[in-house]
C-alpha positions as CSV (number, residue, x, y, z in Angstrom):
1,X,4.4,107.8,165.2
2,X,1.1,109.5,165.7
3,X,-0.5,109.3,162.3
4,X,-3.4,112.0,163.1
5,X,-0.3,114.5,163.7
6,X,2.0,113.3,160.9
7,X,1.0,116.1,157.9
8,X,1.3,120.3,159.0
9,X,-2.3,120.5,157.5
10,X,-1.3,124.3,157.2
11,X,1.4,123.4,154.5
12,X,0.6,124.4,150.9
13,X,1.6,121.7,148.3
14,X,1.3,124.4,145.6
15,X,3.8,127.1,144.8
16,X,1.5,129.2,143.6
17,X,-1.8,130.6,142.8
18,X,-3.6,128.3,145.0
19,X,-3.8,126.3,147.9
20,X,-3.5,122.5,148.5
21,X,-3.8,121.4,152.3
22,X,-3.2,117.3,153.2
23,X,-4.5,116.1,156.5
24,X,-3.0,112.6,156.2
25,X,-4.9,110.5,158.1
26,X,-8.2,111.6,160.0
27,X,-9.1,108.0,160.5
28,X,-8.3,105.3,162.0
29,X,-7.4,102.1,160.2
30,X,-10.2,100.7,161.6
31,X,-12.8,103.2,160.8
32,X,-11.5,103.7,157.2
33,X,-11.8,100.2,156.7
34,X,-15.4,100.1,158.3
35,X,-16.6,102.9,155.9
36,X,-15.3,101.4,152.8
37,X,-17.1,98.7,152.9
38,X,-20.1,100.0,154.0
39,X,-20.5,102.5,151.0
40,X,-18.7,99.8,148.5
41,X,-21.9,97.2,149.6
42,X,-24.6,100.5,149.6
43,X,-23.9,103.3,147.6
44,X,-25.9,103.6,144.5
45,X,-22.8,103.3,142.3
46,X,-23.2,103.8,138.3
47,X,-21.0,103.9,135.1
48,X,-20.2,107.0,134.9
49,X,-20.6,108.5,131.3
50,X,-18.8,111.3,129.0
51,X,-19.6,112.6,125.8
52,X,-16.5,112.6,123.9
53,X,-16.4,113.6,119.9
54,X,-20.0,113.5,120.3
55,X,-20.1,110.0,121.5
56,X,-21.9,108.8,124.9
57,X,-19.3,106.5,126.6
58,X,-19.3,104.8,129.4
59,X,-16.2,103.9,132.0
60,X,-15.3,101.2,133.8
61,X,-15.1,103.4,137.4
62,X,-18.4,104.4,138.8
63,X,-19.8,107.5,140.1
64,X,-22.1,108.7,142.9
65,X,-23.7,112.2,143.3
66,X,-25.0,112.9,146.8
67,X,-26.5,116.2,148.5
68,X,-28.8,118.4,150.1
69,X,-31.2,118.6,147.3
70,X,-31.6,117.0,144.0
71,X,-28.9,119.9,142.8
72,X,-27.6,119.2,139.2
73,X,-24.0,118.6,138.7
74,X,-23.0,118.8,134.7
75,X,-19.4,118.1,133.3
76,X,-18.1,116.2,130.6
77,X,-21.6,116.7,128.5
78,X,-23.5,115.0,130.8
79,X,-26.1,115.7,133.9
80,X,-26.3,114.0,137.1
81,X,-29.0,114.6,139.7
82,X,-28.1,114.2,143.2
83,X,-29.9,111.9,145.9
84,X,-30.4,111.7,149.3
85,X,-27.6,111.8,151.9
86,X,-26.8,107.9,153.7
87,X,-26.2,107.9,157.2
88,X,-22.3,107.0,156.5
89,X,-22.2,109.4,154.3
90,X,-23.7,112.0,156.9
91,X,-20.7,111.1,159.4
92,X,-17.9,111.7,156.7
93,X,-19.3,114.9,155.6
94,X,-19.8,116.1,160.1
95,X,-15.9,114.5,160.0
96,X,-14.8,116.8,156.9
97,X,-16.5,119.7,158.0
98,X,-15.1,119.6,161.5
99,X,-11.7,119.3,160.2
100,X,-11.6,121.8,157.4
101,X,-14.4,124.2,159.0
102,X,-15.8,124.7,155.8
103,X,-19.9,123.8,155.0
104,X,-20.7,120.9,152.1
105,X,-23.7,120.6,150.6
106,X,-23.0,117.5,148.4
107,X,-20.3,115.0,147.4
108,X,-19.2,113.1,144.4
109,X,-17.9,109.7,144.5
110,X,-15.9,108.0,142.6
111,X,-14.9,103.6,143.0
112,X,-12.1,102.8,141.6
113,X,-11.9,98.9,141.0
114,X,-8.4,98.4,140.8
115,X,-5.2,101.1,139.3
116,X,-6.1,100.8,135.9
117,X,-9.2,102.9,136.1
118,X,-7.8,106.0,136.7
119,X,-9.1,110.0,136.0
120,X,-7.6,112.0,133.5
121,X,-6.2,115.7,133.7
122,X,-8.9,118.0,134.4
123,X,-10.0,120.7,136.7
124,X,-13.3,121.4,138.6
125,X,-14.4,124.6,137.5
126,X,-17.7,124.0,136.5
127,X,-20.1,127.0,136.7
128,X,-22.6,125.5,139.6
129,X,-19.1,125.2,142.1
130,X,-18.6,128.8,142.1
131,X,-15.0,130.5,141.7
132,X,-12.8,129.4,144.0
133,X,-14.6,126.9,145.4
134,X,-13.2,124.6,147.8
135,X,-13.5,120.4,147.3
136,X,-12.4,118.3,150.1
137,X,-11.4,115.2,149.1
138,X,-11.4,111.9,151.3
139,X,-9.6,108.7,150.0
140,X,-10.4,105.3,151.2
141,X,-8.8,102.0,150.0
142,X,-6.0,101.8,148.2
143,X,-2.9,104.3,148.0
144,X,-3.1,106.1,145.0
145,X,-0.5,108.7,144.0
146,X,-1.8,112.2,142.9
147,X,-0.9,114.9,140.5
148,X,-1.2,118.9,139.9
149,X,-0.3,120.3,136.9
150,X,-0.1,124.2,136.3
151,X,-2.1,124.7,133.6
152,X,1.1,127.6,132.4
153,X,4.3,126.8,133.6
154,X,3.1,123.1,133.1
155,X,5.0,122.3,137.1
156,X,3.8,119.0,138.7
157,X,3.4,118.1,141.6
158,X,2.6,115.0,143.4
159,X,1.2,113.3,146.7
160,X,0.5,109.4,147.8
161,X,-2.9,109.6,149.4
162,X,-3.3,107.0,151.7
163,X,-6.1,104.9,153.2
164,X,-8.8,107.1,155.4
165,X,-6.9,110.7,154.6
166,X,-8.3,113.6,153.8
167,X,-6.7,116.5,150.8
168,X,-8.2,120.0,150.4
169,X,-8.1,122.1,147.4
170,X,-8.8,125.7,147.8
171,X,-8.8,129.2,146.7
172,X,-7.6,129.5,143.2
173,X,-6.6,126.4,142.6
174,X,-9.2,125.2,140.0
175,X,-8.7,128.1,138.1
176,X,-5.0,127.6,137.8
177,X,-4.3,123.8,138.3
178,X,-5.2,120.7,137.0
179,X,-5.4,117.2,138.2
180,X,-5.4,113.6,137.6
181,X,-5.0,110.0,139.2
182,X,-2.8,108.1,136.7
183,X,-3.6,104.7,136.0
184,X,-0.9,102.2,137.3
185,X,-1.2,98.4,136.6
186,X,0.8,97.2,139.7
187,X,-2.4,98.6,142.0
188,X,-4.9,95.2,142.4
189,X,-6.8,96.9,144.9
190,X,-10.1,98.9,144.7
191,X,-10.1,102.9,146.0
192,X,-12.8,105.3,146.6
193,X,-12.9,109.0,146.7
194,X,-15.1,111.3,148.1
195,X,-15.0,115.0,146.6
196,X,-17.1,117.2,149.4
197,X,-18.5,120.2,147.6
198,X,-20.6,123.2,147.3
199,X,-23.1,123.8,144.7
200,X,-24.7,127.4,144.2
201,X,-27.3,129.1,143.1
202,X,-30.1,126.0,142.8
């Protein structure tokens, strides 16, 4: 089976009032291996950090914020300022763009150490994205299944995203969807994900 061929990546996962395209795989074993570990041993990982009931907590995943600029990116009550593009990083976001013909300026990361650190339900709508922005996420490491949840009619839906493939999320989709990657104790292996995105007006 070819596995560059194996997903329509015209197909909408959604029902509804949005749009969810999955690439599967756009690369190879090889190469997904290659750049996890090169941005597990060099990214500039940190906690990442929430204000919840007016407490600053911190979480056993870590978070990165590259881009074009030092653009601001604020959710969860807290601020992160973006740093400079790594040359891996530079590759993946020509790979992305080619495939999805759509322009990033930055990309959050997130490392996953093993499937109890997980990301609750939640939708990117923050201000700086824009309406209807679109995030292109790449997945490296280990399979990790994810969910949609219509913020209305409450419907889920899932998908297993798999080592080195690639999931966009489009249109209206943050305004009507939410997300998560449920925390599963039978994952030993570390993940990371790479949300592509556009920030505006900085």
């Amino acid at each position: 089976m070819d596995l560059f061929n194996e997903f329509n990546t015209e197909h909408n996962w959604l029902p509804k009032d949005g749009t969810v395209n999955y690439y599967g795989h756009i690369l190879s074993i090889e190469k997904a291996n290659y750049y996890f570990q090169e941005l597990y041993n060099t990214i500039e990982w940190k906690h990442d950090s929430a204000v919840i009931n007016g407490k600053l907590i911190y979480t056993d995943r870590k978070i990165a914020w590259y881009g074009n600029k030092a653009f601001n990116y604020s959710y969860s009550g807290t601020n992160k300022v973006a740093i400079e593009w790594t040359k891996a990083l530079l590759e993946l976001k020509a790979l992305v763009e080619e495939k999805t013909q759509h322009v990033f300026n930055s990309c959050l990361l997130n490392l996953y150490h093993n499937g109890e650190e997980g990301m609750g339900w939640h939708s990117d709508d923050e201000k700086s994205l824009g309406e209807n922005t679109t995030i292109a996420s790449l997945s490296l490491g280990a399979e990790r299944q994810f969910y949609f949840k219509h913020k209305e009619t409450k419907e889920t839906i899932s998908l297993l995203l798999n080592h080195g493939s690639l999931l966009v999320m489009k249109d209206e989709t943050q305004s009507h969807w939410l997300h998560r990657l449920p925390e599963s104790k039978l994952i030993k292996r570390p993940r990371i994900n790479l949300t592509f995105r556009t920030i505006i007006n900085q």
